[in-house]
N, C-alpha and C positions, 0 to 999 in steps of 0.2 A: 504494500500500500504506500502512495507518497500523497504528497502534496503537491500546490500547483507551480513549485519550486522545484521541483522534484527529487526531494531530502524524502530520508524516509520519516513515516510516521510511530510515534510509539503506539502499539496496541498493547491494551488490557486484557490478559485470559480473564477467562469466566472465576470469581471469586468462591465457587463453591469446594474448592477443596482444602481439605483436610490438614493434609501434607502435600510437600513440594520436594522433590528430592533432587538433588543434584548430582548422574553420572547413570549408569545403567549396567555397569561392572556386575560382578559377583555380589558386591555388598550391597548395591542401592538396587539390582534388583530380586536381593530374597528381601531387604528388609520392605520392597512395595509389594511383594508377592504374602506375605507375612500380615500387613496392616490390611492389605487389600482382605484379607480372610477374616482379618477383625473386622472387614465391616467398613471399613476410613476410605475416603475417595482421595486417591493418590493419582498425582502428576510425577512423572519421570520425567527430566530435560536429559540428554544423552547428544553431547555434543559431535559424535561420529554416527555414521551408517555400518552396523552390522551387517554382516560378518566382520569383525576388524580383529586385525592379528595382535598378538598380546604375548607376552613370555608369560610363565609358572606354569608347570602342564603336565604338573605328576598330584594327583588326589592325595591324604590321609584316610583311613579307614574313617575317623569319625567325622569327616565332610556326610556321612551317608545318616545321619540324623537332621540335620536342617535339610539337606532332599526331601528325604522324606515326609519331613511334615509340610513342603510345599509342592506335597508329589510330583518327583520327579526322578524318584527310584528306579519305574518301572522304564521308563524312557531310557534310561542311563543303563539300565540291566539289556535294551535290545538295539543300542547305538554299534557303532563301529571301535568302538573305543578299545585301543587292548586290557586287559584285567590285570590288575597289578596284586601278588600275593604276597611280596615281601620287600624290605631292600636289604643290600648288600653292599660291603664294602671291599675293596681292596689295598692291597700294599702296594709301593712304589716296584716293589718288583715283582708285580703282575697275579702274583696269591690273592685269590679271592676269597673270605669269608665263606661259613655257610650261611647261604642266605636266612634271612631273618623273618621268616614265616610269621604274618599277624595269627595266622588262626590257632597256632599254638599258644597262643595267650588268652583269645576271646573267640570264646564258640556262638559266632554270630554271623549271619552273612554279610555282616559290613568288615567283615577282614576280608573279603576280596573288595579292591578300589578299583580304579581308575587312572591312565595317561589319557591327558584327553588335549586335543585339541582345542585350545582355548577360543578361535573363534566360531568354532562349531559350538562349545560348550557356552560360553556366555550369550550367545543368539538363542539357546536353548532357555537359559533362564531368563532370558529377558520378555521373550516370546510367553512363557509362564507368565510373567508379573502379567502381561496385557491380559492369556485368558483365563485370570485370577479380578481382572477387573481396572488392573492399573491402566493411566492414558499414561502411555508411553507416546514421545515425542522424541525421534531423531533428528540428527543435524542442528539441532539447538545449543546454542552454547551459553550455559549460564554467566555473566560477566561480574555480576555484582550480587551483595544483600544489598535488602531494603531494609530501612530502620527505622522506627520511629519510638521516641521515648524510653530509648534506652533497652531496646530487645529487635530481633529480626522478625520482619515480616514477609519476608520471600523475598523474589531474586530478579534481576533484569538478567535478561538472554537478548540475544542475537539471531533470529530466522536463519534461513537456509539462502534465502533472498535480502538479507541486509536486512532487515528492518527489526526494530525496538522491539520486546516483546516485555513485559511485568506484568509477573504471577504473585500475588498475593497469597497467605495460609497462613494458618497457627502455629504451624511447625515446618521447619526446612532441617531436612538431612542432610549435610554434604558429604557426597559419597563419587568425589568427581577424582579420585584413585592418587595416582601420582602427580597429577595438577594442581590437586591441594589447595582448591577455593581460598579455603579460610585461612587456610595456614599462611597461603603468601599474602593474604591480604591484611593479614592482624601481621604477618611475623611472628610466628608461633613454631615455626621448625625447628628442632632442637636433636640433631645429627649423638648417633651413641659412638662416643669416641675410640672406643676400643674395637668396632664391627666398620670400621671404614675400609670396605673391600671394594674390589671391581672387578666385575663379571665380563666375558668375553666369549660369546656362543657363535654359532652357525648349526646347519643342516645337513644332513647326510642321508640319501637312501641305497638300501643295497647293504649296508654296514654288519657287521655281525649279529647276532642276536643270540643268546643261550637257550640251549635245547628244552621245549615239554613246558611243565608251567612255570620253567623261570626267563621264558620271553621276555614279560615283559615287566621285569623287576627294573628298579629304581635303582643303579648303582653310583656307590661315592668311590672317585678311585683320585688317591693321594698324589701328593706333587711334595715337591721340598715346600719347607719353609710353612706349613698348616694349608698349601694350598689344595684345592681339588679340582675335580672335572663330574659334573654331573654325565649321567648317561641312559637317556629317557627313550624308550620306544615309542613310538605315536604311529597311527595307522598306516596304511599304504606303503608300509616298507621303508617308511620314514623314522629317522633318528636324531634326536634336539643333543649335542653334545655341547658342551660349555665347561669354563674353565672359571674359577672363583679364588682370587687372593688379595694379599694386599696390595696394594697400586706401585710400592718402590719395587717390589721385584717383578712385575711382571714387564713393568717397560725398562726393567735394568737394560742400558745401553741401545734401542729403538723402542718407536711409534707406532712403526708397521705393523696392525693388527694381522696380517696374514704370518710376517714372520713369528709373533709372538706365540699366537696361536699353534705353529706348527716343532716349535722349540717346545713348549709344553708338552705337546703330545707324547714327543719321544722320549720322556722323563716319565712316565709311566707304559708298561709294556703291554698290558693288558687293553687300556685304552689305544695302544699303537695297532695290537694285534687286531681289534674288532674295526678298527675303521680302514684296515687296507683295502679289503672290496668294497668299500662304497664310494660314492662319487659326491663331492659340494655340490649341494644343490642352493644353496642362499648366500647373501653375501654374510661378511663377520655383522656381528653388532654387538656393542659396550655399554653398559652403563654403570656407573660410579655410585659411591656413597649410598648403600643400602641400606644400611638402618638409622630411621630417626622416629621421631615421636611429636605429635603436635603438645609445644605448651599446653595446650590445653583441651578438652575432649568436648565442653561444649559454653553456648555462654545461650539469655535469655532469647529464650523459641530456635536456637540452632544446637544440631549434636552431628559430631562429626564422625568417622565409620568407614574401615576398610584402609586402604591405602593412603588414603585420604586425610586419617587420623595418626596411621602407623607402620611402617614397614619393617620388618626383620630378617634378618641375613636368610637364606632358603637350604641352610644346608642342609635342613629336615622337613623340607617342602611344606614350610608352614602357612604361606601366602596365602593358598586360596582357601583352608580350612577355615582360618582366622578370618576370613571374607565372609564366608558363611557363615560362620559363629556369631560374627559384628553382627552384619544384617538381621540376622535371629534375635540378638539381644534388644537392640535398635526397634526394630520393629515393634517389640513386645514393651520396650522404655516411652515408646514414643505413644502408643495407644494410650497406655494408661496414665504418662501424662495428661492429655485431651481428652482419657476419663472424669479425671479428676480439677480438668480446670486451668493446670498450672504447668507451663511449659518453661519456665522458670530455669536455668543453669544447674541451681542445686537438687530438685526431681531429677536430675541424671547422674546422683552420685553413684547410684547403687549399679548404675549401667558401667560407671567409667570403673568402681572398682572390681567388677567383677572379669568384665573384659582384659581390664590393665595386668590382673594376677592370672591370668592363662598366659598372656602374652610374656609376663616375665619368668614365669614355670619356663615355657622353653627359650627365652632369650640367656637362662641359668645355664639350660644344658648346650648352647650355643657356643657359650665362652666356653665351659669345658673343655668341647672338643677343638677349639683355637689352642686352646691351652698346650705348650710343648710336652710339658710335664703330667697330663693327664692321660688316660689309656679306660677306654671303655672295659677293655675286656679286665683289665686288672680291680676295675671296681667291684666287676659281678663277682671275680672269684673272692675276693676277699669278703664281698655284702651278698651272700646269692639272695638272700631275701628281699635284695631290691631291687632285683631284677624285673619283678612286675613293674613297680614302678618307674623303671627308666622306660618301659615298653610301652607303659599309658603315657608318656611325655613325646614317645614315638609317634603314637598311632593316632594323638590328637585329645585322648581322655586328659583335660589339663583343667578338670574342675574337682581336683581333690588335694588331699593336705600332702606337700611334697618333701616337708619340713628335715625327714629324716633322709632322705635322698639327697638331699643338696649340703645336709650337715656331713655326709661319708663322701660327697665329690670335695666339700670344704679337705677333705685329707688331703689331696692329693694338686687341687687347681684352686686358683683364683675364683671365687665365686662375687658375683657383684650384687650389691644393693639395688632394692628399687629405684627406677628411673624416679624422678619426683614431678616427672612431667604428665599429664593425660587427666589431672582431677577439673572438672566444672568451673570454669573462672571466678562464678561467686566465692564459690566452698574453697577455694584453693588460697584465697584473699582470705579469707573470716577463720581458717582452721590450722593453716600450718605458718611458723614462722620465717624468718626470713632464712634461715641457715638450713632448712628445711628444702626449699627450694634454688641451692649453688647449684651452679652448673657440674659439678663435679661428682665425681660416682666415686665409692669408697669400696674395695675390694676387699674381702678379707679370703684368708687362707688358714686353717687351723695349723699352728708351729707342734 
């Protein structure tokens, strides 16, 4: 629409909804597939056109409970998707573990997961959120909140065609991933200084694959210095391979992502051996500084979710579970906020702290395995009784007391303090002091 100027016009959506969510990922849309089942009239703004390509492309076991409750089990049981039963890891010189079978821990059909092709699979959930009831809207790009009196009222976007577009609601989700609305807009990004890795992936079809049902297992295969190489099966004979460390030794001495990439390879044997018959099919791609935390998780009528809020290292492919998790929690914070009236900053404590304590359960076991001086397997033999428990910090069960797990990894690695970042802007101002919130993480190690 313009004017007789021929500027564009701002339009006004229609005022009747609910929620406004910002992104159409993993997170923003189970938590409108989620509200949408409560009942709430949800706007999704999704500033691309699905299919769009996205890296994290290996399931957890426990991603198959928020499916399910936005049924999408059965879809995902009759997909292309290969079936992932375990992962494994290797040594620098080509010894593979035995793989680490979920279902020998939990006799449930959600120890078989998923590699999935991430723009198959987020087109799948976003396609749910619509026939759950949500208006999903692509090619939108949310640019701003709207504010008035000291709380958010929803968001200007950008059409497909230029023009202005402000949506009003009670509630706005920002769940706009790595874009991070909010966060770059307040300045809320707060980078975890000790997970500052860079990732360097490409493609492969044709490449090896292990016999029978360890196809299509998740493996981590070591490099010097704590670094790794993921090694992912994805359909059609396609293989997502990628290499993860920290940024001074991977460009020790060149830039050249090809050369880097291919000096890695040959530093582990196993990863060398399985990619001699396949062919590149994509070019490299990089990105930097993986884990950080938004200051803050939400402030009055906005709460943030997903990538958008948090990102952590993927050495235990925790991205997309924790996507679904958000969204599940979000979803279910957010209702009963607009149950009860009050969308408020502080109504989302109990969201930020329950979410914030899964995410640091495995950002614990994260550092560990950085850690030079830590060794998985020397934990279990010494502690076999917590062996469960490192396997629910595996498989994604990260809503339990992990106290004495990370008090027996304290033997051995550095274990780090809660981040002090992700509490409700109100609540974080009125409850904790100022030493409370330095930038600085305190490690301890038991002498």
């Amino acid at each position: 629409m313009t004017n007789d100027r021929g500027s564009k016009t701002l339009v006004k959506a229609r005022d009747d909804f609910d929620v406004v969510i910002v992104g159409g990922g993993p997170a923003g849309s189970t938590a409108a597939s989620v509200l949408a089942q409560h009942g709430r009239r949800v706007l999704v703004l999704e500033k691309e056109e699905f299919p769009r390509y996205h890296i994290g492309e290996s399931l957890l076991p426990f991603c198959y409970f928020p499916l399910q409750r936005i049924g999408l089990v059965e879809r995902m049981k009759a997909s292309h998707f290969p079936k992932k039963y375990a992962v494994q890891f290797v040594s620098r010189d080509g010894k593979r573990s035995t793989p680490f079978y979920f279902f020998r821990h939990m006799d449930h059909e959600a120890a078989q997961t998923w590699q999935v092709l991430r723009s198959e699979f987020d087109a799948m959930l976003l396609d749910n959120s619509r026939r759950l009831g949500a208006d999903v809207r692509t090619s939108v790009e949310a640019t701003d909140f709207l504010r008035e009196d000291g709380r958010v009222v929803g968001v200007t976007a950008v059409t497909p065609d230029g023009g202005k577009l402000e949506v009003r609601a009670p509630a706005t989700i920002d769940a706009s991933g790595r874009g991070a609305l909010a966060v770059k807009r307040n300045g809320w990004r707060k980078s975890d200084p000790y997970l500052n890795k860079v990732a360097l992936w490409t493609y492969f079809r044709g490449a090896m694959r292990d016999p029978g049902m360890d196809e299509g297992n998740t493996t981590v295969a070591y490099v010097p210095e704590k670094g790794w190489f993921w090694y992912i099966p994805l359909p059609d004979d396609v293989v997502s391979v990628g290499i993860v460390a920290e940024r001074d030794y991977l460009f020790n001495g060149t830039n050249d992502l090809a050369a880097i990439y291919w000096r890695e390879v040959k530093k582990n044997v196993w990863i060398e051996d399985h990619l001699k018959p396949g062919k590149q099919i994509e070019e490299f791609r990089v990105t930097k500084e993986y884990s950080y935390r938004s200051e803050y998780c939400a402030e009055n009528g906005l709460v943030l979710v997903g990538d958008a809020f948090a990102f952590l290292d993927p050495v235990f492919s925790s991205g997309v579970y924790l996507a679904l998790r958000g969204g599940e929690l979000v979803g279910d914070a957010v209702h009963q906020a607009l149950a009860e009236g009050d969308v408020s900053a502080e109504g989302f404590a109990a969201y930020s702290q329950r979410l914030c304590y899964e995410i640091e359960s495995m950002r614990k076991l994260v550092y560990a395995f950085y850690d030079h001086s830590f060794s998985f397997g020397r934990l279990v033999r010494e502690y076999p009784d917590l062996c469960g428990d490192v396997t629910d910090c595996l498989i994604g069960n990260l809503n339990k007391d992990f106290q004495r797990l990370f008090d027996a990894v304290a033997q051995q690695a550095a274990v780090p303090g809660p981040l002090p970042h992700g509490r409700p802007l109100a609540a974080k101002r009125s409850t904790f002091r100022s030493s409370d919130v330095a930038d600085t993480i305190q490690l301890t190690r038991t002498q």
